[in-house]
C-alpha positions as CSV (number, residue, x, y, z in Angstrom):
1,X,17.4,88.1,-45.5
2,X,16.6,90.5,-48.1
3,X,16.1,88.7,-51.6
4,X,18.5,91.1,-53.2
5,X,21.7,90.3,-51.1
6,X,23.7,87.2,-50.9
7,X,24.3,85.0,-47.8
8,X,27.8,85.7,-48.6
9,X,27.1,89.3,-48.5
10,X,25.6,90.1,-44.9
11,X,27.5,89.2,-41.7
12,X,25.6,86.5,-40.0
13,X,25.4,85.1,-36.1
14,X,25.3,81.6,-35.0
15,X,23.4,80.8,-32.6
16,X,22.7,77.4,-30.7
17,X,19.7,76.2,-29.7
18,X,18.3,73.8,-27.3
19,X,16.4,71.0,-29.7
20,X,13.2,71.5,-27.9
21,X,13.4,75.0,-28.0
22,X,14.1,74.8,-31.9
23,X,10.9,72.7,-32.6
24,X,8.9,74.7,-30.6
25,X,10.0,77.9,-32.7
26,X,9.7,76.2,-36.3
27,X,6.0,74.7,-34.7
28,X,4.8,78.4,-33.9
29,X,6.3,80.1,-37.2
30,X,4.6,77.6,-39.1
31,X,1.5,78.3,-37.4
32,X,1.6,81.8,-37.1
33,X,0.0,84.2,-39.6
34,X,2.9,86.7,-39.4
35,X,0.3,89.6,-40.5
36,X,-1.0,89.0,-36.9
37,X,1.4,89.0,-34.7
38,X,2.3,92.7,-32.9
39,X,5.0,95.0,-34.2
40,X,6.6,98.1,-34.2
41,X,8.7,98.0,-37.6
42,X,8.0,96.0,-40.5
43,X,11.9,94.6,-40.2
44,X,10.5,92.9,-37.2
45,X,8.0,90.6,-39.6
46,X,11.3,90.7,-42.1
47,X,12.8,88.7,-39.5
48,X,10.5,86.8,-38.1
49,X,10.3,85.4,-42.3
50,X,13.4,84.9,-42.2
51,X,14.3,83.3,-39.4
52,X,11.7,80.3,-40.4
53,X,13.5,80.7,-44.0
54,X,16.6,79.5,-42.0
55,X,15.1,76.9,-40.0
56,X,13.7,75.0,-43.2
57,X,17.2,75.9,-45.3
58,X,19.4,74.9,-42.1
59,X,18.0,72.9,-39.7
60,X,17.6,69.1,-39.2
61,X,14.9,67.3,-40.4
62,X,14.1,65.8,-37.7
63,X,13.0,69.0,-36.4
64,X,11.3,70.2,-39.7
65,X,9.1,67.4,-40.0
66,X,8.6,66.7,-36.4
67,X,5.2,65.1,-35.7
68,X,2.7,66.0,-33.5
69,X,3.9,63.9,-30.7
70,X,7.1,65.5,-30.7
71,X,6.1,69.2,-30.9
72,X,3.9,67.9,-27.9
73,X,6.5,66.8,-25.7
74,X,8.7,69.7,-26.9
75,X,6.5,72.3,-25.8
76,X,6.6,70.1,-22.1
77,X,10.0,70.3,-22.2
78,X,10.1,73.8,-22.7
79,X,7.5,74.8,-20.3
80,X,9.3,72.7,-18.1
81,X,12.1,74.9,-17.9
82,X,10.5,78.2,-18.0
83,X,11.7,78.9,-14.5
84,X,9.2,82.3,-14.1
C-alpha cells in the first residue's frame, strides 16, 4: 500500500489462505531479495512489499515466527498438494 494513503482509503480484498500455504509465502518473502525476482512493472515489486507488509501487520504469529521445522513440513504439505 502506498505510504501516502490510508487503509481506510483503498478498497481492499480478503482472501483466505490454507495455513501451509501462508507460511510458505511469508518463508519465501522473507527470503527473497525482491530486487531479484523478474518483473514487468515496478507495481509488481509494490505488491509483492506489501503483501509481506500485510502478513507481518495481519497474520498470526504462529505463522510469523514459525520455525524451521514448521516451514519444513509446510513446504511438504504444500508440494504435497501441487497436483501438476
Amino acid at each position: 500500500m502506498n505510504t501516502h494513503e490510508s487503509p481506510e482509503s483503498v478498497p481492499t480484498v480478503n482472501i483466505r489462505l490454507w495455513r501451509a500455504d501462508a507460511i510458505v509465502l511469508f518463508d519465501w518473502l522473507m527470503s527473497t531479495d525482491l530486487n531479484a525476482v523478474p518483473i514487468t512493472h515496478p507495481a509488481q515489486k509494490q505488491a509483492l512489499a506489501d503483501l509481506l507488509g500485510r502478513f507481518e501487520w495481519a497474520c498470526d504469529t504462529d505463522v510469523t515466527a514459525s520455525t524451521e521445522e514448521e516451514i519444513a513440513a509446510a513446504q511438504e504439505e504444500v508440494a504435497r498438494d501441487m497436483g501438476w
